[in-house]
N, C-alpha and C positions, 0 to 999 in steps of 0.2 A: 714876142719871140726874140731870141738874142741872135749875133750876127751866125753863130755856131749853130744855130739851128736848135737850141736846149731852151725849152722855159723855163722859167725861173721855178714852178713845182719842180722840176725834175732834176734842178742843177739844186736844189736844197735836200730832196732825197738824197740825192748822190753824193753831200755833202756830207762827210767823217765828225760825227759827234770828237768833240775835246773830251780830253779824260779829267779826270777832277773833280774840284767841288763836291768834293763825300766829308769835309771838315764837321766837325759835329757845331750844336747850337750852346756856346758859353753859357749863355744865362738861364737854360735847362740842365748842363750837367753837374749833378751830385756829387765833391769829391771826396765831402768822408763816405759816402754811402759807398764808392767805387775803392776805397782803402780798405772797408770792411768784407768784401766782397775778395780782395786780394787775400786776405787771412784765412776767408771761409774756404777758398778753392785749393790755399797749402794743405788746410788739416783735412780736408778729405779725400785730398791727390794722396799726401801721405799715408792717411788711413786702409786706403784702398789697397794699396802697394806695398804697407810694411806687413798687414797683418797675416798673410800667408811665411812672410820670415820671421817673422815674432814667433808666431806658434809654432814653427818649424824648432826654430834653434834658442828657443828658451823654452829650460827642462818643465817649469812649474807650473803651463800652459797643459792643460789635457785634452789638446781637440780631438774628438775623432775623427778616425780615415774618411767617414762619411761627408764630411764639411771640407776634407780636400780634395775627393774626387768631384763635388760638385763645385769647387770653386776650379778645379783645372779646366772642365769640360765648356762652365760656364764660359771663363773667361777665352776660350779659343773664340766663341761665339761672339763674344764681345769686338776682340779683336780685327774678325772677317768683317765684319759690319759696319767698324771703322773705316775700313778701307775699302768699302762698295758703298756705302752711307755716305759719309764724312768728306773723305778725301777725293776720292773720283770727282763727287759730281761737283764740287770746290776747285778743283781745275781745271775743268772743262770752264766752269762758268766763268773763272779769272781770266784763263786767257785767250779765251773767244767774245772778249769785251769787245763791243764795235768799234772801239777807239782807237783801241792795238793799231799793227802795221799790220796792210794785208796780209803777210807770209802768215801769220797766227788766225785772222777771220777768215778769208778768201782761198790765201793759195794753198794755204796746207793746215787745214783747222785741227786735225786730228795729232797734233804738236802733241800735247799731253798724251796720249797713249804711246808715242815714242818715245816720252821721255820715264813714264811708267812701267813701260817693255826693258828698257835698257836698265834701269835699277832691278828689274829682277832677274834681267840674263847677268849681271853680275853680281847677282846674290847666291845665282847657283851656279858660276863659277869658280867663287870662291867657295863652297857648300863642294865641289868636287875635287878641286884642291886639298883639303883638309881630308876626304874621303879617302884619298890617296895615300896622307899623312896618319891616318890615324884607322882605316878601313872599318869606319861605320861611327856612328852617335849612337846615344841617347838622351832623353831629356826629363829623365824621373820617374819612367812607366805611366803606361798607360790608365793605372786603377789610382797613381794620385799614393800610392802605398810607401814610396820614396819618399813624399812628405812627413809621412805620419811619425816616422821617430822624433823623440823630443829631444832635442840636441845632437850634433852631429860629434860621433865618436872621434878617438883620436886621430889623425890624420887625415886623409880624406875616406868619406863613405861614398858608395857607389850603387847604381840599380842591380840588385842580384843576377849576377850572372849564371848561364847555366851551365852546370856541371859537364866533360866530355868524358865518355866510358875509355880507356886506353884500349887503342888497337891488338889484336890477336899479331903475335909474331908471325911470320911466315914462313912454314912448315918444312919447306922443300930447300934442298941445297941444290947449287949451281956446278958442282966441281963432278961435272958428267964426264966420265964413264963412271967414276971411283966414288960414285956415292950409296949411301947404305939406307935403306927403308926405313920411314921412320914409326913408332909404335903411334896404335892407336890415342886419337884426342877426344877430348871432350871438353867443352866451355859450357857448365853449367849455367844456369841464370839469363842465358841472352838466347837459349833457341836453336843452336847453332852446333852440329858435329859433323865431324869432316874425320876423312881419314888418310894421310900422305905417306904416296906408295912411291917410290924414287921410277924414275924418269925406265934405268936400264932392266927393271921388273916386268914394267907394264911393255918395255919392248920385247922380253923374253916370252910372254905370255903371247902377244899377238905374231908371233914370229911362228911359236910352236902351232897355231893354227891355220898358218898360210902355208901355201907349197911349196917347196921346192926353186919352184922356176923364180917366183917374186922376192926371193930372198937374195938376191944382189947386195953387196957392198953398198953402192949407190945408193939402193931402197933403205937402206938398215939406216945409211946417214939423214938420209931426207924425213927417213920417222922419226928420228930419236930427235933432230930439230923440233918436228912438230907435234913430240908428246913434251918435250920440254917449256915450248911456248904452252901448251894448254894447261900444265903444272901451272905457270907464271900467273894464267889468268885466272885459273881457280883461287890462287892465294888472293890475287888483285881483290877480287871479289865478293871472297874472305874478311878483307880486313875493310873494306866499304859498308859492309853488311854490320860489322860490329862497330861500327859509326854512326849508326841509326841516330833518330833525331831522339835527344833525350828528353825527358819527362821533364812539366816545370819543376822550380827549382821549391823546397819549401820551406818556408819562413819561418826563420829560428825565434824563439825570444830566448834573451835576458835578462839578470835580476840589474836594473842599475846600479850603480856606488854609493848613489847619492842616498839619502833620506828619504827622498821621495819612493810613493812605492808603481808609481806608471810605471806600464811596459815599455821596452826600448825594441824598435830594429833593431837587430845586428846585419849590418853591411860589408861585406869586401873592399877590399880598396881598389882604385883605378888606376890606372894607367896615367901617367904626366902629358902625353901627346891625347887622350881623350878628356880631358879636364878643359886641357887649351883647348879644344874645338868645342866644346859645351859652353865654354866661360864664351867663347868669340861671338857663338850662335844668340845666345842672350842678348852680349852686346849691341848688335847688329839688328836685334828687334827691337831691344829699345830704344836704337840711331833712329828709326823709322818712326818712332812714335816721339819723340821729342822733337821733332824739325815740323809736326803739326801742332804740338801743344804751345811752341811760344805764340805762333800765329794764332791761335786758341786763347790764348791771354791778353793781346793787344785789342785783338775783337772784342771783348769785354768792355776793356778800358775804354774804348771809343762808340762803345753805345751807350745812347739816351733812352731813344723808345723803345720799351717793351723790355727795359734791363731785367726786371725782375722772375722776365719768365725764360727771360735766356740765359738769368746768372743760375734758376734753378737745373734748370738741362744740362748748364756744364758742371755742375754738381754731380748729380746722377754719373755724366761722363767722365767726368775724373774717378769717379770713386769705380766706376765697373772697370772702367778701361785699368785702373790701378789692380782692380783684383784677379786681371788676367796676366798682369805683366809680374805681380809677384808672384803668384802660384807656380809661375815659368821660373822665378827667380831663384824659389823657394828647393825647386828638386837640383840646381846646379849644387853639384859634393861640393863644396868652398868647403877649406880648411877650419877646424874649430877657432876662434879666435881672429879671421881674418876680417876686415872692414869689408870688403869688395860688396858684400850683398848690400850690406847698408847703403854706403855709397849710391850704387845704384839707386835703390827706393827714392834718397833723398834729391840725386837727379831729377828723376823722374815727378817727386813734390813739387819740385822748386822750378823748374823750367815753364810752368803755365803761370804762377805768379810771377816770373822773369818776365816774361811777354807781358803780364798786367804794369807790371813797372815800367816796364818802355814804354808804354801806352800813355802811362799817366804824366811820366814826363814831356812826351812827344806831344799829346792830348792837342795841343794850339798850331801843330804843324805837321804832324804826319796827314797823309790823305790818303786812306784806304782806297778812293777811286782813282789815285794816279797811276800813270802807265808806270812807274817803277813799280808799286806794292803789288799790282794785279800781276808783274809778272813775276814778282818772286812770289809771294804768295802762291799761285798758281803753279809755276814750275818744284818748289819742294814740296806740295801737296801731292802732286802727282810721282814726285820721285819718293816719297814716303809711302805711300799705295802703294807700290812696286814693290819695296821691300817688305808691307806687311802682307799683301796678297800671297807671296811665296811664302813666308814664312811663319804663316798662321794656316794656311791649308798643305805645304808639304812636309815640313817639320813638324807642326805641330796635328793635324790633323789626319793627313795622313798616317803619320807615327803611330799615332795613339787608336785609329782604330787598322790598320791595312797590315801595321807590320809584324817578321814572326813576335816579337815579344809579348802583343796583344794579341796574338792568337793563343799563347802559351798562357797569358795571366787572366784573360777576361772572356768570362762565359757571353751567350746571348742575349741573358736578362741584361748582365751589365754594360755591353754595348748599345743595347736599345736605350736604358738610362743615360747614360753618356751621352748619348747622340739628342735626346730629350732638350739635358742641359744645355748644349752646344745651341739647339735653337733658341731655347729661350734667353740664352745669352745675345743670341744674334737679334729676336724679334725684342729685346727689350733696349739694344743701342738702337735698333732702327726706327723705335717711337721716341727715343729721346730726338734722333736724329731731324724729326718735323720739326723742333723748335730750338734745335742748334745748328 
């Protein structure tokens, strides 16, 4: 027993493991096999990510709409998975290392969900800002049918908007006592007839059948007030009524310019302030997915045992996680001729092979188990969950099956389908996700 009253069992329990020593073993690591692995993980990150804007916006590509409604659906499912698979339980586990500082194991271990919670209350404050600005998104419809044109027409194309019927005028004039009846209407086509008798008739009428005694000054003002208002709210009523919700919208073809003889969408154009919040939205999911992928590439670089079956999982992961971030990519209108989409893809290639590159340089001095890496590692894991949680289940999942447009575009069958793909996008990251 020590003079404190602690035995030494219990004063080495209570002793704080050191962080470190996760350096790998030189004279086991591989480094053309971990160069060639860097190449393999470009051309499949790329692959995964361009091919939804390839086929999109190169005319000579004939995919069908069928291959983009299953890569949109699939890829949302990829994404959620990511971010309950991948990234969650990757910051929990970095920064509830027993090494840390109490504040992270002991006094407030649940650090990573507040730092998770806070990247997504500011993804949908910014998400309400922009609502503000532009009142309302979308993100290529729900059927994946935004995709399917082969090249995007001149200026910007847009998801079909639906047509508004023009309001019925309203019938009744306001210059009471000296107004005059007006003739019978009729609105064919919508349902709807009415007939507008002026305010000082229908006073004449019920006058001539009241008596005497109720026919006051007073009384005659007090009604012609309130057959005036009932005029006002009949028309109100009137013109709500031929507002009704319009029928979807129906999809034109035509003949392209070109040579080729594929069908084209024909698309409307958009709005400048809804393009900016389309273009922003994107952005902001793909910030979310690239502040995992380089951590995703230095982990590579600094594994020996079991490379082979972790460089195939992040294979598979690059390439699904690619084909849900293009497909998103793919329905944003970008202008004909503009880089922006590319760019993106090429981001998004190149940032898990950036991470292998620092790895491979770092290789003899980074330590994946030091208290610095655990906590960054850990802290942008959990702040990239945050913005892919919101924005793979309220943008994109909610969108695509809750709101009016998918109610308007997509039957029963095809939401059952959709929602199919969505899981097997989800159960297929979540089996990579055992061995990545």
């Amino acid at each position: 027993m020590e003079a404190n009253g602690t035995s030494p069992m219990e004063a080495m329990a209570s002793e704080k493991p050191k962080c470190g020593g996760g350096g790998i073993n030189a004279d086991a690591y591989d480094f053309p096999l971990h160069v060639v692995a860097l190449f393999l993980v470009l051309a499949f990150s790329i692959a995964g990510a361009g091919f939804p804007v390839v086929a999109k916006r190169v005319s000579w590509m004939k995919i069908p709409p069928k291959i983009f409604f299953f890569c949109k659906h699939f890829g949302t499912g990829v994404l959620i998975a990511t971010a309950f698979v991948h990234l969650i339980p990757t910051a929990f586990q970095s920064l509830n290392d027993p090494c840390l500082p109490d504040l992270l194991t002991d006094k407030y271990p649940a650090m990573p969900g507040v730092i998770m919670m806070a990247s997504l209350f500011m993804l949908f404050v910014i998400e309400v800002y922009l609502k503000g600005k532009t009142g309302g998104h979308s993100h290529g419809g729900p059927t994946g049918e935004g995709l399917s044109h082969q090249g995007a027409p001149p200026g910007m194309s847009a998801p079909p908007s639906y047509p508004q019927r023009p309001a019925r005028p309203v019938s009744w004039n306001d210059d009471y006592p000296n107004e005059k009846g007006q003739p019978f209407e009729s609105n064919e086509g919508q349902g709807i007839r009415s007939r507008s008798i002026s305010p000082r008739r229908i006073l004449q009428r019920h006058l001539a059948i009241r008596s005497p005694r109720r026919n006051a000054p007073w009384f005659q003002a007090f009604f012609a007030r309130y057959v005036r208002q009932r005029e006002e709210l009949k028309s109100m009523i009137t013109t709500v009524a031929s507002r009704a919700i319009p029928p979807p919208p129906q999809v034109t073809y035509e003949e392209p310019k070109s040579s080729s003889n594929a069908l084209v969408l024909s698309d409307p154009e958009i709005d400048e302030a809804t393009y900016r919040k389309m273009s922003l939205n994107i952005t902001l999911l793909e910030g979310g997915i690239l502040f995992h992928s380089i951590f995703v590439g230095m982990t590579i670089s600094i594994t020996t045992d079991g490379f082979i079956v972790l460089l195939i999982a992040i294979l598979f992961h690059q390439f699904f996680e690619g084909l849900g971030l293009g497909s998103r990519i793919a329905a944003v209108p970008y202008p004909k001729g503009t880089a922006r989409p590319w760019i993106l893809v090429v981001a998004f290639g190149t940032t898990a092979p950036i991470g292998q590159a620092i790895g491979l340089i770092t290789r003899n001095s980074y330590d994946p188990n030091s208290a610095f890496a655990l906590i960054l590692v850990g802290a942008f894991n959990a702040f990239s969950s945050g913005l892919l949680i919101y924005a793979a289940t309220v943008d994109l999942l909610a969108e695509d099956f809750l709101s009016d447009e998918a109610q308007h575009l997509m039957t029963n069958s095809m939401k059952i389908k959709a929602f199919i793909f969505v899981l097997m996008g989800a159960a297929g990251m979540s089996v990579v996700g055992a061995f990545a």
